[in-house]
C-alpha positions as CSV (number, residue, x, y, z in Angstrom):
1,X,3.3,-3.5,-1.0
2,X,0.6,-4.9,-3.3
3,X,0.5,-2.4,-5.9
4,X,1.4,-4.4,-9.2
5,X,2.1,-3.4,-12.9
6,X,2.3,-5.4,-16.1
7,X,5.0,-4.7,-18.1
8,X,6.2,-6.5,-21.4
9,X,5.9,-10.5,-21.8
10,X,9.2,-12.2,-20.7
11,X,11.4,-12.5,-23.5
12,X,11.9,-15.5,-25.2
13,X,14.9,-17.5,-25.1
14,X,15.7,-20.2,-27.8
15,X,16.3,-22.6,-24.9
16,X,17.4,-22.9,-20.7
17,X,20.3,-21.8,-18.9
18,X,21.0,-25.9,-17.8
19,X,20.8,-26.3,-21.9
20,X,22.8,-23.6,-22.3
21,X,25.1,-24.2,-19.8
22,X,26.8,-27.7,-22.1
23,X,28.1,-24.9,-24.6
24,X,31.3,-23.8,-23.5
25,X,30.6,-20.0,-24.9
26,X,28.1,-20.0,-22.2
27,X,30.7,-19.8,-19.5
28,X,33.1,-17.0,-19.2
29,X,36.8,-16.8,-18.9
30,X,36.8,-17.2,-15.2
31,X,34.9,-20.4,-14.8
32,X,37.2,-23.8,-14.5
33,X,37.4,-25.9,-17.8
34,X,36.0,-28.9,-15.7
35,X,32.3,-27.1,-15.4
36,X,32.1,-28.4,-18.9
37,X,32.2,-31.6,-18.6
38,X,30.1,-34.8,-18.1
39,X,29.6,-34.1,-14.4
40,X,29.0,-30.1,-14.7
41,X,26.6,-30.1,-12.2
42,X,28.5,-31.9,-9.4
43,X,31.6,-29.7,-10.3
44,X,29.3,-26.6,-10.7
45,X,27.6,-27.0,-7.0
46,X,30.8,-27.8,-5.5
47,X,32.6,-24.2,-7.1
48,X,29.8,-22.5,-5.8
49,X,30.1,-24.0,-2.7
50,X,34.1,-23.2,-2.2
51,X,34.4,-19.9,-4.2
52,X,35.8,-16.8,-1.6
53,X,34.3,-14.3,-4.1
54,X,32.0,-13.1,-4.7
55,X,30.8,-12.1,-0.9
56,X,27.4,-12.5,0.6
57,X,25.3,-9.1,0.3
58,X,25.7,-8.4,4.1
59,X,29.3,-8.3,4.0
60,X,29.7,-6.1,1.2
61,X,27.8,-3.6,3.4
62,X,29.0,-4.6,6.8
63,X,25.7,-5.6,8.4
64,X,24.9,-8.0,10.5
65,X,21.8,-9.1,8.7
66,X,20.2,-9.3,5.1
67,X,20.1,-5.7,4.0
68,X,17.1,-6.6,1.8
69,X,15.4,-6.0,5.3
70,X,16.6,-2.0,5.2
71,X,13.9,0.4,4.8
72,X,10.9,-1.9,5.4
73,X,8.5,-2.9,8.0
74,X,7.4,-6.3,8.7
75,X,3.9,-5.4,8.2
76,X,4.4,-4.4,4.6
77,X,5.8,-8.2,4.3
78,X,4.5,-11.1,3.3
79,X,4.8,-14.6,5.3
80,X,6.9,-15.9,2.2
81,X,9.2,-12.6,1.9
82,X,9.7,-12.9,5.9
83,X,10.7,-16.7,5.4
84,X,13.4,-16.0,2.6
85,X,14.6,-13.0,4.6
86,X,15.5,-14.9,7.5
87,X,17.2,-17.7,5.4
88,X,19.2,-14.6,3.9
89,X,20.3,-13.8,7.0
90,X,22.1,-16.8,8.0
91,X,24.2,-15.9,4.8
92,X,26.7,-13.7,6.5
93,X,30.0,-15.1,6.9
94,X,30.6,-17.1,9.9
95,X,27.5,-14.8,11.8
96,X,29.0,-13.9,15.3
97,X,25.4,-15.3,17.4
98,X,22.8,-16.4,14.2
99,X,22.3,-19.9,13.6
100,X,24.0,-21.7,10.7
101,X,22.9,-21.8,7.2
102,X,20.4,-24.0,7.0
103,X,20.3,-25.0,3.2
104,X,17.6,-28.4,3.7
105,X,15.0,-25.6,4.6
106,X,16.0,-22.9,2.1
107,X,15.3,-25.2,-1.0
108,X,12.0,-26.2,0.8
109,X,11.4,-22.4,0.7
110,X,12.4,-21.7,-2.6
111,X,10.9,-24.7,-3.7
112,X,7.9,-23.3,-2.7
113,X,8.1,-20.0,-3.8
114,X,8.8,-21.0,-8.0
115,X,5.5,-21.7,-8.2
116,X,4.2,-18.4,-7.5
117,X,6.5,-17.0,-10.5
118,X,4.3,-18.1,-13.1
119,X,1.9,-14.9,-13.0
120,X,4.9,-13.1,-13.1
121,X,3.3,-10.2,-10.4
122,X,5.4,-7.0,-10.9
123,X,4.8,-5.8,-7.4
124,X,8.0,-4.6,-4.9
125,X,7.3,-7.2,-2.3
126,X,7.7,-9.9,-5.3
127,X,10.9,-8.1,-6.7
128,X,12.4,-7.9,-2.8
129,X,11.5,-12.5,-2.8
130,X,13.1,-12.6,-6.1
131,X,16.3,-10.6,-4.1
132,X,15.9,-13.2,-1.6
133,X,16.3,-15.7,-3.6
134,X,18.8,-15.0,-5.7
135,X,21.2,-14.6,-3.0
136,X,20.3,-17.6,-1.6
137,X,20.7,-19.7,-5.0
138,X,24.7,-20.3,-5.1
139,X,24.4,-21.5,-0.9
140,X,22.2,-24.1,-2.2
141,X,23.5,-25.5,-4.8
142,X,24.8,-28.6,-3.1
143,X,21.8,-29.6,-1.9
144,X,18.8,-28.8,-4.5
145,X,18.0,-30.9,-7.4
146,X,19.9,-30.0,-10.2
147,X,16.6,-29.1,-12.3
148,X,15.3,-27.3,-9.6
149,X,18.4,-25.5,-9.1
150,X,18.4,-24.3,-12.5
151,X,14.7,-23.7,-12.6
152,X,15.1,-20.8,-9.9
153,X,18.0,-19.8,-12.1
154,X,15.9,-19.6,-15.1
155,X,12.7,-17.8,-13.8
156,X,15.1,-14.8,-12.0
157,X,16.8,-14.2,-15.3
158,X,13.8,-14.0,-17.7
159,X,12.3,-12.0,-14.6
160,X,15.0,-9.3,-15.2
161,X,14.3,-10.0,-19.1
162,X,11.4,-9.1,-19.0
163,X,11.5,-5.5,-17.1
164,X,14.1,-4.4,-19.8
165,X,11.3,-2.6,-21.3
166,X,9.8,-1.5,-18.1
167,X,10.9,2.6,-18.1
168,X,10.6,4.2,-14.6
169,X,9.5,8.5,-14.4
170,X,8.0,10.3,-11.4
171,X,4.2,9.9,-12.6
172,X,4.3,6.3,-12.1
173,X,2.7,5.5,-8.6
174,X,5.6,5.4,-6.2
175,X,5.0,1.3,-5.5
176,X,5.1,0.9,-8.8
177,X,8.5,2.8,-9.6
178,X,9.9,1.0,-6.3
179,X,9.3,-2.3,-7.7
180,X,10.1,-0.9,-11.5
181,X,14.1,0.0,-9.7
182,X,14.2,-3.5,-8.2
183,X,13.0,-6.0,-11.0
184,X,14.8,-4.0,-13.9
185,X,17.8,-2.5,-11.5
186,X,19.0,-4.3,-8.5
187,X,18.5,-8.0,-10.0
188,X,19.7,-7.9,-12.7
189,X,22.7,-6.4,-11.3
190,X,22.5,-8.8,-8.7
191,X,22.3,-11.7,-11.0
192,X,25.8,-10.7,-12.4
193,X,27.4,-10.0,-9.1
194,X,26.2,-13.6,-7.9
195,X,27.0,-15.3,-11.3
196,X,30.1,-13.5,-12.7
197,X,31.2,-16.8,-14.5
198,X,27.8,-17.0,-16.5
199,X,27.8,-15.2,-19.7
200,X,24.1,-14.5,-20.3
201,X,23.7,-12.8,-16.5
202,X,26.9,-11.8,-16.4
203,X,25.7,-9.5,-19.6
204,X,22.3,-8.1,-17.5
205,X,25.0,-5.5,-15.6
206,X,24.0,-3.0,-18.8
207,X,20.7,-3.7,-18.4
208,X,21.2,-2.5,-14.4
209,X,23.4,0.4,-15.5
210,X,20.5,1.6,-17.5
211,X,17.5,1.0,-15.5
212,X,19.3,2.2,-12.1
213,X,20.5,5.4,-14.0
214,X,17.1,6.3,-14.9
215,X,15.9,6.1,-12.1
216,X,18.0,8.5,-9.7
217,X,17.8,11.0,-12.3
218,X,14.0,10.6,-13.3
219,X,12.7,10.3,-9.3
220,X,14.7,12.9,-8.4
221,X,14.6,17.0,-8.6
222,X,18.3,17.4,-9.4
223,X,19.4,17.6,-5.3
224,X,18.2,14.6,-4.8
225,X,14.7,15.0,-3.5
226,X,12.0,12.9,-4.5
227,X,8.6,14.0,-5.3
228,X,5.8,14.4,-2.4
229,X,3.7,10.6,-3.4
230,X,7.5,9.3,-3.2
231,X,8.4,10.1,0.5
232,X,6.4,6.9,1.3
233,X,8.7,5.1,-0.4
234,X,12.1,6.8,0.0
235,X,13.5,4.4,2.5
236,X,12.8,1.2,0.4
237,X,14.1,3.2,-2.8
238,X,17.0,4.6,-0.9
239,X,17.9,1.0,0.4
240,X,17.6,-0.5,-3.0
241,X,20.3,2.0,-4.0
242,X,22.5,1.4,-1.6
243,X,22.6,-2.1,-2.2
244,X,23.2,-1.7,-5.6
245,X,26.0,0.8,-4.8
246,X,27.5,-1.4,-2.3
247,X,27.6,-4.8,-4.9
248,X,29.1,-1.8,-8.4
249,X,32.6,-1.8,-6.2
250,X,32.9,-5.2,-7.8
251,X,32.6,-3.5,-10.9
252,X,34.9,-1.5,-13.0
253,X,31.9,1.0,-14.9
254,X,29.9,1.0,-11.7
255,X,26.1,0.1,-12.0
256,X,24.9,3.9,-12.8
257,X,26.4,7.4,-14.6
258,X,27.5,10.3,-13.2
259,X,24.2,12.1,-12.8
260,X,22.7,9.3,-11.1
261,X,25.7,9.8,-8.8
262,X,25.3,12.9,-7.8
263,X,21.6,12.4,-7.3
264,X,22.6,9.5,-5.2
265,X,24.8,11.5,-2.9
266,X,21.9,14.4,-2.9
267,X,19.9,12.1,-1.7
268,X,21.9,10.8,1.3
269,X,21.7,14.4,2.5
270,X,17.6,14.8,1.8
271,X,17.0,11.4,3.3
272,X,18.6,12.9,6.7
273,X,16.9,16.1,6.3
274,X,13.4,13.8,6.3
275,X,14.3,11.6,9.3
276,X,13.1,12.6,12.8
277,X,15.4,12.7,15.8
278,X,14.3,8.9,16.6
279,X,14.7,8.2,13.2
280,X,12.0,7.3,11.7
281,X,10.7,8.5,7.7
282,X,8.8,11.7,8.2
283,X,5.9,11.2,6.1
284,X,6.7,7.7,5.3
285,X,4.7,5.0,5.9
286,X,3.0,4.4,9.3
287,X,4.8,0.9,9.8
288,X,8.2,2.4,8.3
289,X,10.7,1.3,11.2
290,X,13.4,3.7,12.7
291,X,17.1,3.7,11.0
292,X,18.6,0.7,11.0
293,X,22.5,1.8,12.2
294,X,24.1,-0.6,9.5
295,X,21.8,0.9,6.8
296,X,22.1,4.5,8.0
297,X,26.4,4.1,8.0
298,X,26.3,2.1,4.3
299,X,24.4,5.3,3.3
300,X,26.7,7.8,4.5
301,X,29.9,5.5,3.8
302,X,28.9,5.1,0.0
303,X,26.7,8.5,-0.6
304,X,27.7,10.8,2.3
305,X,29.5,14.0,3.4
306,X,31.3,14.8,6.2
307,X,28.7,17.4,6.8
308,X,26.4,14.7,6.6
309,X,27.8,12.3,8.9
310,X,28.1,15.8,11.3
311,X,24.5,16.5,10.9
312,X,23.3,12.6,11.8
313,X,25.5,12.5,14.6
314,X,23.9,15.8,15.9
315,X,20.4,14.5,14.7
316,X,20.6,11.1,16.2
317,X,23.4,10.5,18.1
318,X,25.4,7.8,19.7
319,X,22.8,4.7,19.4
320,X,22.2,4.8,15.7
321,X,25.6,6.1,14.8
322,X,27.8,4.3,16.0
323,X,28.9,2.2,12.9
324,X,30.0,5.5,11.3
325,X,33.2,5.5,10.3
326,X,35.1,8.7,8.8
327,X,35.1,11.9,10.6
328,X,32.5,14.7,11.3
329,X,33.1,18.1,10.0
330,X,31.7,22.0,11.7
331,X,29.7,22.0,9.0
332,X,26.5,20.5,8.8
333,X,23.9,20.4,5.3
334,X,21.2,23.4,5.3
335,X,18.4,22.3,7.8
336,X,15.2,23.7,5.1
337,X,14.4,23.3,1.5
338,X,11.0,23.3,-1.4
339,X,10.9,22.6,-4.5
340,X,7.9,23.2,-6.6
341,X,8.6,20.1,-8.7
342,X,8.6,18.1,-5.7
343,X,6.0,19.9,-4.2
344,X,7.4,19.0,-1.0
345,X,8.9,21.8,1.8
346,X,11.3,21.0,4.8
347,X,11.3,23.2,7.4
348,X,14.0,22.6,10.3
349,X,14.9,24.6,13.2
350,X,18.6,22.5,13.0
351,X,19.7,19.6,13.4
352,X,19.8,19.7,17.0
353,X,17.3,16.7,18.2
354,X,15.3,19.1,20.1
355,X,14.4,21.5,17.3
356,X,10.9,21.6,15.6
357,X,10.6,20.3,12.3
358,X,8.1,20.8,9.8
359,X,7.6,18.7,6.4
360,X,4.2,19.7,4.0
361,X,4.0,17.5,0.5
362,X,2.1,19.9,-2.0
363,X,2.0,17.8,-4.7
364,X,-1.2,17.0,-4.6
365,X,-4.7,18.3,-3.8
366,X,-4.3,16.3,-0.5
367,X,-2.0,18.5,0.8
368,X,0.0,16.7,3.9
369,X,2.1,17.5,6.2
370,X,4.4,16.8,10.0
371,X,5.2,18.7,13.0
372,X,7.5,17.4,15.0
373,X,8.9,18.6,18.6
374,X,12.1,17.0,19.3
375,X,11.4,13.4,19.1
376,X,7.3,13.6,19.4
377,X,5.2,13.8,16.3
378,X,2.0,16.3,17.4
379,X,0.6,16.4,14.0
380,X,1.2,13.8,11.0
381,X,-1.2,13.1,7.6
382,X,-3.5,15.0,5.5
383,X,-4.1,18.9,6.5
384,X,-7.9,18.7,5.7
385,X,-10.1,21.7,4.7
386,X,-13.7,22.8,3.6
387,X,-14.9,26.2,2.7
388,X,-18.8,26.7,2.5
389,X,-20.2,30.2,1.0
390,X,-23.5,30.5,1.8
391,X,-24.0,27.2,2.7
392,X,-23.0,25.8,-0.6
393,X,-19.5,23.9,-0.5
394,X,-16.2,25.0,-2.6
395,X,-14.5,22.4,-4.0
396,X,-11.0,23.0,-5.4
397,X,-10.7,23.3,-8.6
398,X,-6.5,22.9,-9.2
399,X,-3.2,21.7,-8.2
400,X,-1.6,23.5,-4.9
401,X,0.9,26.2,-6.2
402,X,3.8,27.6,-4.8
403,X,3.5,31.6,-4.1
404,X,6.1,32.6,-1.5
405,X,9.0,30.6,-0.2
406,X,11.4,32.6,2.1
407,X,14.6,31.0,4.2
408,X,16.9,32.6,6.4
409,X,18.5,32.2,9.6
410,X,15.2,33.4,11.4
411,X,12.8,31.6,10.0
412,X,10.9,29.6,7.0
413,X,8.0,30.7,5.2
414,X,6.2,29.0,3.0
415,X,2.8,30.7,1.1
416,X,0.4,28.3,-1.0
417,X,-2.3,28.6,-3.1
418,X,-5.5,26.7,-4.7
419,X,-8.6,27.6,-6.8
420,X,-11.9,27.1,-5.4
421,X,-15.4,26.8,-7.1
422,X,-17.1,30.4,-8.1
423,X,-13.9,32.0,-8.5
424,X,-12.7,31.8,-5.0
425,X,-9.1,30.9,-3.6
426,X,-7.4,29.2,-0.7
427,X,-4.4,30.4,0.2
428,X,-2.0,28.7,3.0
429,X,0.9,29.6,5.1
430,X,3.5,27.6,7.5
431,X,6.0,30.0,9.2
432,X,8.4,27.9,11.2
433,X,10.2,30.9,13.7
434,X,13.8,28.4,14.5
435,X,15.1,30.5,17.1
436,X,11.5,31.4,18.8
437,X,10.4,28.0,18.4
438,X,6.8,29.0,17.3
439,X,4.9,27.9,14.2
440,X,1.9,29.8,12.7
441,X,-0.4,27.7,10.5
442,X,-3.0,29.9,8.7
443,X,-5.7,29.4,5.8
444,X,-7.3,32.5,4.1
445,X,-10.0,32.5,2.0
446,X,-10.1,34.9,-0.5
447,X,-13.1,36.2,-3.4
448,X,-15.9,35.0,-1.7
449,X,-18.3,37.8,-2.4
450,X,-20.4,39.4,0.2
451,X,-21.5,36.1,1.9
452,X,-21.3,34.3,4.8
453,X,-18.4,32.1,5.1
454,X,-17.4,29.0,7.1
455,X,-14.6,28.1,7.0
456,X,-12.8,24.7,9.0
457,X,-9.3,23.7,9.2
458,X,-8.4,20.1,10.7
459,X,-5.1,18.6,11.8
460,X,-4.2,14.7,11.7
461,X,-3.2,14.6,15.9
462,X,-0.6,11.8,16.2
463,X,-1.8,9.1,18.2
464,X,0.5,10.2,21.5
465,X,-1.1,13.4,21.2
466,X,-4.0,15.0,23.0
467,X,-5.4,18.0,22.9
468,X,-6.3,19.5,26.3
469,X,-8.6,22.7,26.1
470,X,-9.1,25.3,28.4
471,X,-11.9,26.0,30.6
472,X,-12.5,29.6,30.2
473,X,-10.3,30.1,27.5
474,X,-10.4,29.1,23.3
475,X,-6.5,28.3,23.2
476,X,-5.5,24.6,24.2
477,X,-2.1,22.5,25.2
478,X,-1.0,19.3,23.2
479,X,-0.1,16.8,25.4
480,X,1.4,13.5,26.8
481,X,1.6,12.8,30.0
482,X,3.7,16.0,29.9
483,X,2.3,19.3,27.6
484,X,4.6,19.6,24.3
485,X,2.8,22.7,23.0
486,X,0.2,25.5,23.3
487,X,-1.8,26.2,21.1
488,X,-4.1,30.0,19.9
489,X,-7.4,30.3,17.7
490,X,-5.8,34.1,16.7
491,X,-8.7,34.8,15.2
492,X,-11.3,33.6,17.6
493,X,-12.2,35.8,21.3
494,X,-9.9,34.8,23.8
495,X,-12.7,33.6,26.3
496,X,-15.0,31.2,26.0
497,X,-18.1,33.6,27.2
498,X,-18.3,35.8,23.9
499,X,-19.2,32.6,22.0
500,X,-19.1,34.4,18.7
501,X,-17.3,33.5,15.0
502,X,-16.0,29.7,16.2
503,X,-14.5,26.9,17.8
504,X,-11.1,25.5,18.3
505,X,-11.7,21.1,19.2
506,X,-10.4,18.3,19.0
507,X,-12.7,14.7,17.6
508,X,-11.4,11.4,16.3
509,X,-7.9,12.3,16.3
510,X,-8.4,15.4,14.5
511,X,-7.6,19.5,15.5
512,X,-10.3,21.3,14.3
513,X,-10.5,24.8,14.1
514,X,-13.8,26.1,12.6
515,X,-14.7,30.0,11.5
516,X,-17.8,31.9,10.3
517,X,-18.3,35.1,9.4
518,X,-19.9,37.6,6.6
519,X,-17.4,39.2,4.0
520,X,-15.1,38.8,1.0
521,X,-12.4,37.2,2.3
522,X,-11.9,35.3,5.7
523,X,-8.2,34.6,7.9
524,X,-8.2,31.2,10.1
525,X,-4.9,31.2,11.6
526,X,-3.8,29.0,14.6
527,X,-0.6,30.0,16.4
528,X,1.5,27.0,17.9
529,X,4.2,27.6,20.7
530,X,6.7,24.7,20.5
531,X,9.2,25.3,23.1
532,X,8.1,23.4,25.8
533,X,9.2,24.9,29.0
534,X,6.4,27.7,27.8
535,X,4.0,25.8,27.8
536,X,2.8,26.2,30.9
537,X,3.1,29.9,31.0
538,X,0.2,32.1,30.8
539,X,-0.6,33.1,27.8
540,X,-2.6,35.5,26.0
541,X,-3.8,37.0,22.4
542,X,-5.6,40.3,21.1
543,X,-6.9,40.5,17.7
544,X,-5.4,44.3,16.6
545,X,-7.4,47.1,15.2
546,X,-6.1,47.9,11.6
547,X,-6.6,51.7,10.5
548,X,-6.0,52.9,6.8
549,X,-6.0,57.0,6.1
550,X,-7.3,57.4,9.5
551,X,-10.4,54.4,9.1
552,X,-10.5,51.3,10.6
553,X,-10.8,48.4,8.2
554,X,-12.9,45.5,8.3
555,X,-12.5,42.1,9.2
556,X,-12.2,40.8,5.6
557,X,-9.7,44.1,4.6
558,X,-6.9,43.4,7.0
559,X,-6.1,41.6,10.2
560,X,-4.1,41.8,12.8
561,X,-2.5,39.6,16.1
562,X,-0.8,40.3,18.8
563,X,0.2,36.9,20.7
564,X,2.2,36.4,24.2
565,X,3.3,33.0,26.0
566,X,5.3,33.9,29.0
567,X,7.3,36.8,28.7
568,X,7.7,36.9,24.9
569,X,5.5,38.8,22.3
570,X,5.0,38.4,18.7
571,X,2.7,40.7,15.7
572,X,1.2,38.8,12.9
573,X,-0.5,41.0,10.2
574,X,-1.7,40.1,7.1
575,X,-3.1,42.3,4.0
576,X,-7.0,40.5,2.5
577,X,-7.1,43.3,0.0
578,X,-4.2,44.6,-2.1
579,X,-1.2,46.1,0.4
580,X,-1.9,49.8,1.3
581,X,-0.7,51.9,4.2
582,X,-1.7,51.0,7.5
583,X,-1.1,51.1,11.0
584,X,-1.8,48.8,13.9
585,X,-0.2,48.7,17.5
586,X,2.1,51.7,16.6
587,X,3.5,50.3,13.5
588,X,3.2,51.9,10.2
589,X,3.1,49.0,7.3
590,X,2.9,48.7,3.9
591,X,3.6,45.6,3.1
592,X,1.4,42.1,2.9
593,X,2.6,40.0,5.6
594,X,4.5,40.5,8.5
595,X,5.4,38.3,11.1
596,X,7.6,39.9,14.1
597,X,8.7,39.6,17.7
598,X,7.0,42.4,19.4
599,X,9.5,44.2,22.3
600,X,7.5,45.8,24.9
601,X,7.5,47.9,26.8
602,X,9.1,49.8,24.3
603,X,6.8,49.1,21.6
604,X,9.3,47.9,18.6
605,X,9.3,44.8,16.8
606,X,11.9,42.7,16.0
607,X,11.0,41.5,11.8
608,X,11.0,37.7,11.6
609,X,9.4,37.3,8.1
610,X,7.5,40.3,5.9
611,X,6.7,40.1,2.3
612,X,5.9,43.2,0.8
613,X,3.2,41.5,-1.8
């Protein structure tokens, strides 16, 4: 987390809080009369040191450690954040098995940190010490120097000064915003939980109420869902949240208005909707760690549903949650979603740990996505492309828009679309079949001219995953030590001895699928069968002759597939030109797409997905 911003100057203040602090309108009605006195420090540490409220950060959310931890991975840490985390840790009240507070080395630590404050860095792994430390500043306060004591004091409050200015919207990059939410939300917010009986922090609460508002209802779609660059980042900014949600009980107003609230307990629902069945972040960061269990039951405690709790005890089940309290309902959330603000598509089977899941971000020319199957990731980063015409590359020339979306209880469908160079066009698909368990990933390229086109398609493997092909045939298993899934070049021969139009492989972690031919338009599809105990089924495919008023079309007109992995058939057709009337494998169609179980022997098909165009 190194990404760093520079917002406005820290504000000036006509003197320091240990100045201030000799003015009895500095303290507010709750603190003791004797703080003002001639020994107000001595009486100062020791109130801190006896108060009962208000309560360490891990009790207010019932975890056995620092919750600053939540969402992170110790390799997006620096040593200095790891330090202060572990000192917050031993903050818990009376910790059932951690060692005791150990204040002597915590105002080394801090000690050593003020120094760094001077540059003021705006960066999240900054704003998450500056969390660190001002937890730990009341548990030290009998054995720091007064100065230094006050110092910390000092820089942590003109810190959240000087974010007040600092506004938070989706373009931002998502480090950025993340560190934006903590320096101008959750400390200054923090500041007046800790410090309640200091006027000038007890007063940044508005400041949070502002900042923390904006930022749920800026990040967010309006259910919740962040943007496609965010999903890096939505553990950290979910966790930051949370924590913020967790210390408002303590106050009357809250820390955020009633849209942010609603976008809060959206986002409970989308953050279990992009979790994997071992709980990690789908499309996170590759260090993200799994759920914590307190983290994942403060979530759904302070944000969730019943029908969310039902859907991550389906999801995850007994080890991560076991801290949920309240009870389960029959229903569970809707298992797929896209939004074209987001740019960002969630395709699940259900929330059965077993099912398939499929997550593409859009939002970007780098279009990404994640297949999972069950609990293993086969494909996970960047869906790369490139299109050559004539031997001269297409670069694109736009933004990835939405064309299609389609959700029922068979299936999801989801149809993009970019422009290339010269006029052409890539368009993509990703049908996810739930009950069939199959997933068709296809590129077309479309207004090419008469030319030759290559086209190659590759797929970020996850590092568990190899791809083991077959010696006569094109198609290929992804495997562990046990095969997950099957994969089919459609468009390619079934056997390798008519070596003609291109080549399904695998190279440096990536799938690669690679097609040539002469025409307008060109369809690379790659049909993958998820369900396991298929996998090692024969298997076979057939591309389809496609007639129109008694004529059978080209290759860049129409296409046609017919696909079978054990006993089960399926048809995939798809218009190049504008929809007309056709037939292939004794089916008359009209339409643009079509996607269908195939019933033999009796020759009907069973519709999955067809768009009529």
């Amino acid at each position: 987390m190194a990404t760093t911003f520079e917002p406005q100057p820290p504000v000036a203040v006509s003197a320091g809080l240990a100045e201030q602090a000799t003015k009895r309108d500095f303290w507010r009605n709750g603190a003791s009369d004797d703080i003002v006195s001639d020994e107000q420090w001595s009486v100062w540490a020791r109130h801190l040191s006896k108060r009962r409220l208000p309560k360490p950060l891990a009790t207010l959310c019932q975890a056995s450690e620092s919750p600053l931890r939540w969402g992170l991975g110790l390799d997006e840490l620096t040593l200095q954040a790891v330090e202060l985390f572990s000192l917050a840790d031993q903050l818990q009240t009376k910790p059932k098995g951690k060692t005791r507070f150990d204040a002597s080395n915590s105002v080394q630590a801090l000690s050593a940190w003020l120094p760094g404050t001077r540059a003021l860095p705006q960066s999240a792994g900054f704003a998450l010490e500056s969390l660190a430390v001002a937890h730990l500043l009341p548990a030290v306060a009998g054995e720091a120097a007064e100065d230094t004591w006050w110092q910390l004091l000092d820089e942590l409050w003109q810190l959240a000064q000087s974010a007040t200015d600092w506004r938070v919207d989706s373009e931002l990059p998502p480090e950025v915003a993340l560190a934006q939410q903590l320096l101008a939300g959750e400390l200054p917010l923090t500041l007046a939980y800790l410090f309640p009986e200091i006027r000038p922090l007890y007063k940044l609460r508005e400041t949070a109420y502002e900042a923390l508002s904006e930022g749920l209802v800026e990040l967010t779609n309006g259910q919740g869902l962040l943007r496609g660059p965010y999903l890096g980042v939505l553990r950290p900014l979910l966790a930051c949240w949370t924590r913020s949600r967790a210390i408002c009980q303590r106050f009357k107003k809250g820390c955020w208005n009633g849209k942010a609230e609603e976008q809060y307990a959206w986002l409970a629902t989308q953050a279990l909707s992009l979790s994997a069945a071992d709980g990690r972040a789908i499309l996170g960061q590759p260090h993200d760690e799994r759920w914590a269990p307190e983290f994942l039951a403060t979530t759904l405690r302070l944000g969730g549903e019943p029908a969310d709790v039902a859907a991550a005890k389906k999801l995850f089940g007994k080890k991560l949650t076991r801290l949920i309290v309240g009870r389960a309902n029959n229903r569970v959330p809707e298992t797929s979603d896209n939004c074209e603000w987001s740019g960002v598509a969630v395709m699940r089977a259900g929330w059965e740990p077993s099912g398939p899941v499929v997550v593409v971000d859009y939002a970007s020319p780098q279009l990404r996505l994640e297949v999972w199957s069950g609990r293993q990731k086969l494909f996970g980063g960047t869906w790369d492309w490139e299109t050559t015409v004539n031997g001269k590359r297409l670069e694109a020339v736009g933004p990835w828009e939405e064309t299609c979306w389609f959700t029922d209880k068979n299936a999801d469908f989801l149809e993009l679309a970019i422009d290339l160079a010269d006029g052409a066009r890539l368009e993509r698909q990703i049908l996810l079949a739930r009950e069939d368990r199959i997933l068709l990933l296809a590129d077309y390229v479309h207004e090419c001219g008469n030319a030759n086109v290559c086209h190659r398609s590759r797929l970020p493997l996850d590092d568990a995953i190899h791809f083991q092909p077959e010696a006569e045939t094109r198609e290929g298993l992804l495997s562990t030590d046990k095969p997950i899934a099957r994969v089919l070049p459609l468009a390619l021969p079934e056997w390798r001895s008519d070596p003609r139009f291109g080549q399904l492989t695998s190279r440096d972690g990536w799938l690669q699928l690679e097609q040539q031919r002469p025409g307008k338009n060109l369809a690379c599809p790659m049909f993958i069968d998820l369900h396991r105990p298929r996998a090692g089924k024969p298997c076979t495919w057939r591309q389809l002759t496609v007639a129109e008023s008694m004529e059978i079309l080209p290759h860049d007109a129409a296409v046609g597939y017919r696909a079978q992995c054990g006993k089960q058939q399926w048809l995939i057709y798809r218009s190049l030109a504008p929809p007309a009337n056709r037939t292939l494998l004794g089916q008359n169609l009209s339409t643009e797409f079509l996607a269908a179980r195939f019933l033999a022997p009796a020759g009907e098909i069973d519709e999955l997905v067809e768009i009529e165009g």
